[in-house]
Residue, then its C-alpha position, 0 to 999 in steps of 0.5 A: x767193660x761187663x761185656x767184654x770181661x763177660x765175653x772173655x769169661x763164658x769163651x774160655x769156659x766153652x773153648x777149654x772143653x775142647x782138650x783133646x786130652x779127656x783125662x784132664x780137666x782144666x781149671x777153668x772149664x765147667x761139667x756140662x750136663x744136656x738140659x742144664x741150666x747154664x744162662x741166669x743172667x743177662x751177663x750170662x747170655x751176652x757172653x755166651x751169645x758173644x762166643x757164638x758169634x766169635x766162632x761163627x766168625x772164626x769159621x771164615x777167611x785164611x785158612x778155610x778160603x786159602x786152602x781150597x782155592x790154591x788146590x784148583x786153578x787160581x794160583x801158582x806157587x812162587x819159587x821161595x814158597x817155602x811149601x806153605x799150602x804146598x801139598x794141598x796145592x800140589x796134591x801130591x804123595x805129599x798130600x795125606x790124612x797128616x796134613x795140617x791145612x786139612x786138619x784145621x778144617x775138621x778140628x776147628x769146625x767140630x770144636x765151634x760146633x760143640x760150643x754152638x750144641x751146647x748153647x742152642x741146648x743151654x739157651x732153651x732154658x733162661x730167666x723169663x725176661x731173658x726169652x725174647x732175646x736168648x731166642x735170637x741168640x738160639x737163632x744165631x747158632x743154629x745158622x752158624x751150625x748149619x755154615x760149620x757142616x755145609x763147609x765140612x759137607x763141602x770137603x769131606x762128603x762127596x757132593x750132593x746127589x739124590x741117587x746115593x746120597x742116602x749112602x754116600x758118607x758125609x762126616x760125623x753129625x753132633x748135635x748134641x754134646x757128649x765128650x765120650x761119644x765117637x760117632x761113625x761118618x753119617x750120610x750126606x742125605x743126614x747132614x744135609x737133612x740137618x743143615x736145612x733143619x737148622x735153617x728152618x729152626x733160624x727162620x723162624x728165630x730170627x724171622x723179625x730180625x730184619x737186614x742190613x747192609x754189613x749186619x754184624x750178626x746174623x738176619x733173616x736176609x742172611x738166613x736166606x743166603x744160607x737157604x740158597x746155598x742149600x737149595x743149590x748144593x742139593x739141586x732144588x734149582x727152584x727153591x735156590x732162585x727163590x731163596x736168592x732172589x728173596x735178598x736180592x729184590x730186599x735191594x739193601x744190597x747192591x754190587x760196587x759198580x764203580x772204582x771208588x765203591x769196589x775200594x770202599x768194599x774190598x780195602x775199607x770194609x765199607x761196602x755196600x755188598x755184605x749180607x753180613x760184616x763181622x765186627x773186627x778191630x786191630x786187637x779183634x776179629x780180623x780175617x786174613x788172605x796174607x798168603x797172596x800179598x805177605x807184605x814187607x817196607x824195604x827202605x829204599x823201595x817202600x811197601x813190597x810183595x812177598x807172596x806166597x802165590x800168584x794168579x795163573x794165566x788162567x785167572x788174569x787172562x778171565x777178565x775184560x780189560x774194563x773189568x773193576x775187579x781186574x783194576x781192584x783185585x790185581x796189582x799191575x806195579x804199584x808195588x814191586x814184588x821181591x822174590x830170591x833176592x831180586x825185585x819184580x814188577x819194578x819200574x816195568x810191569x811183569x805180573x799181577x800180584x792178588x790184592x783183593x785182601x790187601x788189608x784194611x788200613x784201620x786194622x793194622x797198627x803199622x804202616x805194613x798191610x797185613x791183609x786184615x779185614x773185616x770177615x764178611x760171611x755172606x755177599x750179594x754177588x753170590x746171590x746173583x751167581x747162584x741165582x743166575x745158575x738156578x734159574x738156568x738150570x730150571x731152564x728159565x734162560x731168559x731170567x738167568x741172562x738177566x741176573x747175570x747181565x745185572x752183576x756184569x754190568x756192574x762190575x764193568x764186564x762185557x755181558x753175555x748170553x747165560x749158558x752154563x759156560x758163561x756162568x760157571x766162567x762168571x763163579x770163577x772171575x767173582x769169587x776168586x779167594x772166597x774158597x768157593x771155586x773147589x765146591x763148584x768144581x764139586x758141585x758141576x761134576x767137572x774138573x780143571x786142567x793146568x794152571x799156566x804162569x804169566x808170562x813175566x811170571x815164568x822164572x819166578x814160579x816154583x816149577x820142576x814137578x808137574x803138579x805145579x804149572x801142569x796141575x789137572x784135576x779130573x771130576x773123578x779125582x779123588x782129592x776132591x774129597x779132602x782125607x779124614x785127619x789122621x789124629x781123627x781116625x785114630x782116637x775115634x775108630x769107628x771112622x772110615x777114610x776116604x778112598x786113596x787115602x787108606x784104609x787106616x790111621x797108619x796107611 
């Protein structure tokens, strides 16, 4: 009970520090001073360590997944939608610096970033029996720092390149707390400078931290993990194999490789595949995608879809006919799907629904799915498709095909030859709803043309602009950086928006 209540405690003092409003100091918030003391006990250090990895978990799953992943070539919006996600999806006149979705994934970043400051300056300073371990908690925040910016990096910054990433304008880099401060976009090369000074800084707290297979809190393995993102956003193919291959050859992570494994990873979060697993309960933690199921109990039909969005053509048609994750990962008719007063996918089949966040049934209290699971940070799937890439992109074909062929083979697919077809092919079927595929698509220079529906999808898809079922999206579109939000750009002055977007706040 000291845990919790100390949890609840030190959270609600970093997160009221949050007030947009700077006039104002809640009650229940502290004056905070670089290099003061803030932990004095071990109570002191469990809460503030517990609001760290609150945080870090709150930095995945629903909205920070969804809104990426709707905006490319996945999903087609459903009739009676009611535009949730709808001007990201389309990414029409309707898709400004106001949007909500984009907000979200600056505001709520920056805002864990500040608790992460304050704690990785405030832990340098504890009880000399407290070291050992408030070096690990220390530890833990620069790895969630370094996840918090590599997201905004992936959004906001044009994506990695040597050429110009020395001018290239990323996003606003804090590292250390200064409510008063309004500091400019920095560089690309700067933030990704300090990401991977970050995760130098975790390597070396938590180097005796070893892996485990759902570790709730970050590891060296995970380290690694974020290593190879790295490596491969910045092109250091060399290094991304390296870091990639260093969790793989742990081999305390494997790929569901049959029915009743990919159920115990995607529906009972009692895989063998996270790298990381975040604690999550009815009452806590849980992460959700409850915008491709939204789910309903009719009394004559029992359980039923509602979605928000469905697959495209283009997703169900990516898969093998023995492919798991095609049996897993999409509803064929197990329940029907209601839609303006009619009912789909009942007593005969007429499209797959996304079921890969159906919801852990320990994590809902009803008898509804709610598409909570557990928030699963790092998997080693994406380790072999990094690999895969890195190693083919440093030339070394023969050990891509290998790793490739290994998670193919695992998943029940057929096996190819790598090519960079073949592995960016491979990126779109396995992390289709981990929003991954928009910082792909950055990532290779490329873009996407149309989202076609399924065929017993065609009267229940939102149609009538082309920005629905013709949607394209060429490499130079320039949606693929997101808008600095306008709250941003009008209380801090010396940002500059993204181009297409205007000039100003007002534009």
């Amino acid at each position: 009970m000291n845990r919790i209540f100390k949890f609840i405690s030190a959270g609600a003092i970093l997160a009221t520090a949050v007030s947009c409003n700077m006039d104002l100091v809640p009650k229940n918030s502290i004056s905070y001073t670089p290099g003061q003391q803030i932990i004095t006990s071990a109570s002191d250090l469990t809460g503030f360590e517990a609001n760290i990895m609150a945080c870090f978990r709150a930095l995945e799953y629903g909205n920070f997944d969804i809104a990426s992943d709707v905006m490319v070539d996945y999903f087609n919006a459903m009739s009676d939608f009611a535009n949730n996600y709808g001007p990201v999806h389309r990414t029409d006149a309707s898709f400004s610096a106001g949007d909500y979705d984009i907000e979200d994934n600056w505001r709520y970043p920056y805002s864990y970033i500040k608790n992460f400051n304050i704690f990785i300056e405030g832990a340098k300073v504890v009880p000399a029996e407290l070291k050992e371990d408030a070096d690990i908690a220390r530890g833990e925040a620069f790895l969630a720092r370094a996840f918090a910016y590599m997201h905004l990096a992936r959004h906001f910054g044009p994506a990695y390149s040597a050429a110009t990433a020395s001018t290239d304008l990323c996003v606003p880099l804090v590292t250390v707390y200064d409510q008063s401060a309004r500091p400019a976009r920095a560089t690309v090369a700067a933030v990704y400078g300090q990401i991977k000074e970050d995760l130098d800084s975790a390597a070396v707290l938590l180097a005796n931290v070893p892996g485990e297979v759902r570790a709730q809190r970050p590891t060296i393995d995970a380290v690694n993990a974020m290593y190879a993102r790295y490596y491969l956003d910045t092109k250091d193919y060399a290094k991304a194999a390296e870091s990639a291959m260093a969790v793989i050859n742990t081999h305390k992570y494997s790929i569901s490789s049959t029915a009743k494994a990919m159920e115990d990873e995607w529906l009972n979060d009692k895989g063998t595949e996270p790298i990381m697993q975040f604690y999550a309960s009815v009452s806590e933690g849980a992460g959700g995608h409850s915008a491709y199921t939204q789910m309903g109990i009719d009394p004559d039909k029992g359980l039923y879809y509602k979605p928000y969005f469905i697959p495209c053509k283009k997703l169900v048609d990516a898969y093998d006919e023995g492919d798991l994750r095609l049996a897993q990962w999409f509803d064929a008719g197990e329940h029907p799907s209601y839609h303006n007063a009619i009912w789909y996918n009942d007593g005969k089949f007429d499209y797959y629904v996304f079921k890969k966040y159906y919801g852990n049934p320990d994590l809902y209290s009803g008898n509804t799915p709610t598409s909570a699971q557990a928030v699963k940070p790092f998997l080693i799937s994406e380790m072999y498709l990094i690999a895969a890439e890195a190693y083919f992109e440093s030339g070394n074909t023969s050990q891509a095909t290998t790793v490739l062929n290994a998670l193919q083979t695992r998943r029940g697919a057929a096996t190819t030859v790598a090519s960079q077809e073949n592995i960016r092919n491979e990126w779109y079927r396995e992390t289709v709803g981990e929003g991954l595929r928009f910082s792909c698509l950055k990532r290779w220079g490329i873009g996407f043309e149309g989202r076609a529906a399924q065929t017993g999808a065609a009267n229940v898809v939102a149609t009538g602009q082309t920005e629905y079922l013709d949607k394209s999206m060429p490499a130079d579109d320039y949606h693929f950086l997101w808008p600095v939000p306008t709250y941003e750009m009008q209380t801090n002055l010396n940002l500059v928006q993204n181009p297409g977007y205007g000039a100003t706040a007002t534009e």
